[in-house]
N, C-alpha and C positions, 0 to 999 in steps of 0.2 A: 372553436372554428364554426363557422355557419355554413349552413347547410345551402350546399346548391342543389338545386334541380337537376336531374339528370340529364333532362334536354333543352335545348332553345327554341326560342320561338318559331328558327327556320326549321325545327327535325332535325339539327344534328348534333352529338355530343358534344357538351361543352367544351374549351378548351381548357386542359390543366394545367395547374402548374406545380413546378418544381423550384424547391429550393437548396441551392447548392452554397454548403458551409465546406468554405476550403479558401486559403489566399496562394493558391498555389496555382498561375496564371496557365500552365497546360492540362491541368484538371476542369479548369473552365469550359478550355478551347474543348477537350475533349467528351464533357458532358452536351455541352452546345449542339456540337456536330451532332451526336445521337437524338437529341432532342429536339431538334429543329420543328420538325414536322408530328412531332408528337405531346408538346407541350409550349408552354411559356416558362423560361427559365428566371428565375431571381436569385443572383448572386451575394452573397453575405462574406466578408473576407474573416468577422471575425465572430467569439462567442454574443457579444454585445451587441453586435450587426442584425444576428441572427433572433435576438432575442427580440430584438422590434419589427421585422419581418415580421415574427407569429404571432406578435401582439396584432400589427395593424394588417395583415392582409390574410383570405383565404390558401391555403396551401394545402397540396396533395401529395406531395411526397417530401421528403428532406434528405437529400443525399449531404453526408459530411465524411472532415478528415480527423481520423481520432488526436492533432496533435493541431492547437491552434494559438493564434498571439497569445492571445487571454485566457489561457487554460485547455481544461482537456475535452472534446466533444461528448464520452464519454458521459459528461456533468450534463450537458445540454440533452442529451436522449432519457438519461434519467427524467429530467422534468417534461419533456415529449410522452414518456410514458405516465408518467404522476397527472398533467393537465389534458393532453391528447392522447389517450389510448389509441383512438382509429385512427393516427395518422402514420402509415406506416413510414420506416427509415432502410437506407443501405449504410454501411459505412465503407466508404472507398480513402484507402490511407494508404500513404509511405511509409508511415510508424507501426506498424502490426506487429505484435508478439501472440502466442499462442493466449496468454492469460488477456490481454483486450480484445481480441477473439471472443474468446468466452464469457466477457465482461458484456461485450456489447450484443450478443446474443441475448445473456439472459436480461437485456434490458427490453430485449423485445426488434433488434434490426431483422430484418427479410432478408436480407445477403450480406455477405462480407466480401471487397475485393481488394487484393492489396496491387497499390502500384507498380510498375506500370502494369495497366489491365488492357487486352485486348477490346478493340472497337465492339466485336462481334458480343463477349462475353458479357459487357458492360448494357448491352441493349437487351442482350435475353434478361437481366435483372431486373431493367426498367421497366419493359414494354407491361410485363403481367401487370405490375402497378397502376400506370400511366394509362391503360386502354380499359374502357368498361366493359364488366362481365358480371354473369350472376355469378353472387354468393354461395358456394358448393359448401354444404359443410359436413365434416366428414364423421361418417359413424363410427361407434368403436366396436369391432368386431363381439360378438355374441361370446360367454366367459363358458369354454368348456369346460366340464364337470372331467373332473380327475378317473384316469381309466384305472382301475382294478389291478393290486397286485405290483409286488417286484419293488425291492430297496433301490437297487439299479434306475429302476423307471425316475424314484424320488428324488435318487443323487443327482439323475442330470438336471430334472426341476431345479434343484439348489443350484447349481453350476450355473444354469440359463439365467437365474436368479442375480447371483453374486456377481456375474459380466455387466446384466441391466445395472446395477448398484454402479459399479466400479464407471461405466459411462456414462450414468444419468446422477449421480452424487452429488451438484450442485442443484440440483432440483429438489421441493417440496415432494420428497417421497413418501409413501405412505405403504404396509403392507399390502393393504388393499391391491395400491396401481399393479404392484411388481407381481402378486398375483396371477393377478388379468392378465400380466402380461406375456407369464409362462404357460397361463393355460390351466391353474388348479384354485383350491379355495384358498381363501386368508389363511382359516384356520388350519386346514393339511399343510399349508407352507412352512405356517409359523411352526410346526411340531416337526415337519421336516428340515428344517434350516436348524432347529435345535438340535436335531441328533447329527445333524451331517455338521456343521459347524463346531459346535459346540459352545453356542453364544447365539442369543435371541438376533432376529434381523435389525431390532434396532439401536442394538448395543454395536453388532458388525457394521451399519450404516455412520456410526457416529466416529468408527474406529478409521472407517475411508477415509473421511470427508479431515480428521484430525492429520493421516498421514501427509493428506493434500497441503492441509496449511502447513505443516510443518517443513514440508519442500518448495512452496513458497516464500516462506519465513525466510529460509536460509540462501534460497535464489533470486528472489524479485527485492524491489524497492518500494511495493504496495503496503501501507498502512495497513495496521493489525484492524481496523473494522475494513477496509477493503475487502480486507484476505476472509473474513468472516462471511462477506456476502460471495465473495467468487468459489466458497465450497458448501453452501448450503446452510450455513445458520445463522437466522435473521435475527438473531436477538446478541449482539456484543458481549452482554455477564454471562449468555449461557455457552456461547464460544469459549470465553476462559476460562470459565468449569472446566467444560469437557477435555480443555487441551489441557489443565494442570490432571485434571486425573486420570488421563491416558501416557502422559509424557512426563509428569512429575514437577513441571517448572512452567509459570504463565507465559504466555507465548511472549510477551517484550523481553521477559527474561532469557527465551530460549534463544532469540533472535541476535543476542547480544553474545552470546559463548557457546553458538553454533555452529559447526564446521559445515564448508559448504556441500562435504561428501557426507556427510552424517547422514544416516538410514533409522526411518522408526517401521519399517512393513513387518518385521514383527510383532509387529499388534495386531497386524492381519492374518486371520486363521488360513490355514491352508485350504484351498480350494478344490484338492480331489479325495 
C-alpha cells in the first residue's frame, strides 16, 4: 500500500477510505450512512472483487463478511495480514460462530460485530480507525519480583497462571509471558507449577490446547490443519504428535469414531 501524507496541501486530513467486502446490500446501506462524512467508501461484493480493490487502490481500513460468493473472508484477512500487516480489518458478519470469532482475531481484526449491529456500536469501531491520531504505544507493566514466603502465596500464582493458559492457549505462549503476567520469575513459576501441578507448564499447555482440538474435532466442520492453528500449534506434524500422544489415536482418526459428548479434560490436572 502507498504511503499517503498525513495532510494536504489545504491543512486538512486526508480523506480515507474504506473497503467494504460484503454482497449483502443492507450492510452497504448501513456502513455508508456511518461513513458518509468520515471517509470514501469502496464496495467489493465479492473475494475476487476485493482482491483487485487492494491490488489497484490505496485503502485504510477493510470491513468484511466472514461468508462470501467465492469462499471465506476469513482466507482474504489471512493474506491482509501476510501482504498488509498495517492495514487494519473489522469483521461485521451474519455467519459468526465462536471459533471464527477466534479465527478472525488471531488473524489480526480490531473488532468483531455480528449482524444486525446497532448504528451507534458500528461507528464507535470505525471512528478509532477512520480518524487520525498519534500512535500510543503501550508499555508492559514493570515484572515484580516474587514476595517472600507461603505455599499458598505460590498456589494462587499457579491458579492465576493456569486461567491465563486456559484463555490465552491459542496464542504463542511462552513461560516467560505467563510469568510476567502473574507477577514472579520464569524460574520460581516453572518450580511452582511443578509441584502444584504436577506437570511442567509446558507439557500442561500442550495438554489445553490438545483438549481444545479434540472438542473441535468432534463439534465443528474445520479441517484438522484449521483446527491446529485455532489452538495454538503452528506446525501440522507436530499437532499430530501431540494429539496421538495425549489422546492415543491421530486426530482424523479420532474425528471419525468420535462421539459428539466424548470428554478428554482428564488430561487436564486439577487446578486447586
Amino acid at each position: 500500500m502507498t504511503p499517503i501524507s498525513p495532510w494536504t496541501s489545504a491543512g486538512r486530513p486526508p480523506r480515507r477510505r474504506l473497503l467494504l467486502v460484503d454482497d449483502d446490500p443492507e450492510a452497504r446501506d448501513l456502513v455508508d450512512g456511518c461513513c458518509r462524512r468520515l471517509c470514501a467508501l469502496t464496495y467489493a461484493g465479492s473475494l475476487a472483487e476485493a482482491r483487485r480493490v487492494l491490488h489497484r487502490d490505496d485503502v485504510d481500513l477493510v470491513v468484511l463478511e466472514s461468508r462470501l460468493p467465492d469462499g471465506s473472508g476469513l482466507s482474504l484477512l489471512a493474506e491482509v495480514a501476510r501482504d498488509l500487516p498495517a492495514l487494519p480489518s473489522i469483521m461485521l458478519t451474519g455467519h459468526g460462530s465462536e471459533t471464527i470469532c477466534a479465527l478472525a482475531f488471531k488473524l489480526g481484526v480490531k473488532d468483531y460485530l455480528r449482524k444486525p449491529v446497532e448504528r451507534a456500536a458500528l461507528l464507535a469501531a470505525l471512528r478509532p480507525l477512520l480518524l487520525p491520531r498519534p500512535v500510543l504505544h503501550r508499555v508492559p507493566p514493570p515484572r515484580r519480583a516474587p514476595r517472600p514466603g507461603g505455599r499458598m502465596r505460590m498456589q494462587q500464582r499457579v491458579r492465576d497462571a493456569v486461567r491465563f493458559v486456559h484463555d490465552h492457549h491459542a496464542e504463542p505462549l511462552t513461560l516467560a509471558d505467563v510469568a510476567r503476567t502473574v507477577g514472579v520469575g520464569r524460574f520460581t513459576l516453572s518450580h511452582g507449577f511443578s509441584a502444584t501441578m504436577r506437570v511442567s507448564f509446558r507439557t500442561y499447555l500442550v495438554r489445553v490446547r490438545v483438549v481444545r482440538a479434540a472438542e473441535l474435532l468432534r463439534r465443528s466442520s474445520h479441517s484438522v490443519i484449521e483446527i491446529s492453528e485455532m489452538v495454538g500449534f503452528g506446525d501440522l506434524s507436530r499437532f499430530n504428535k501431540a494429539f496421538k500422544k495425549h489422546v492415543g489415536l491421530p486426530p482424523t482418526v479420532y474425528r471419525r469414531i468420535a462421539e459428539p459428548s466424548g470428554e478428554f479434560t482428564a488430561l487436564i490436572a486439577p487446578t486447586t
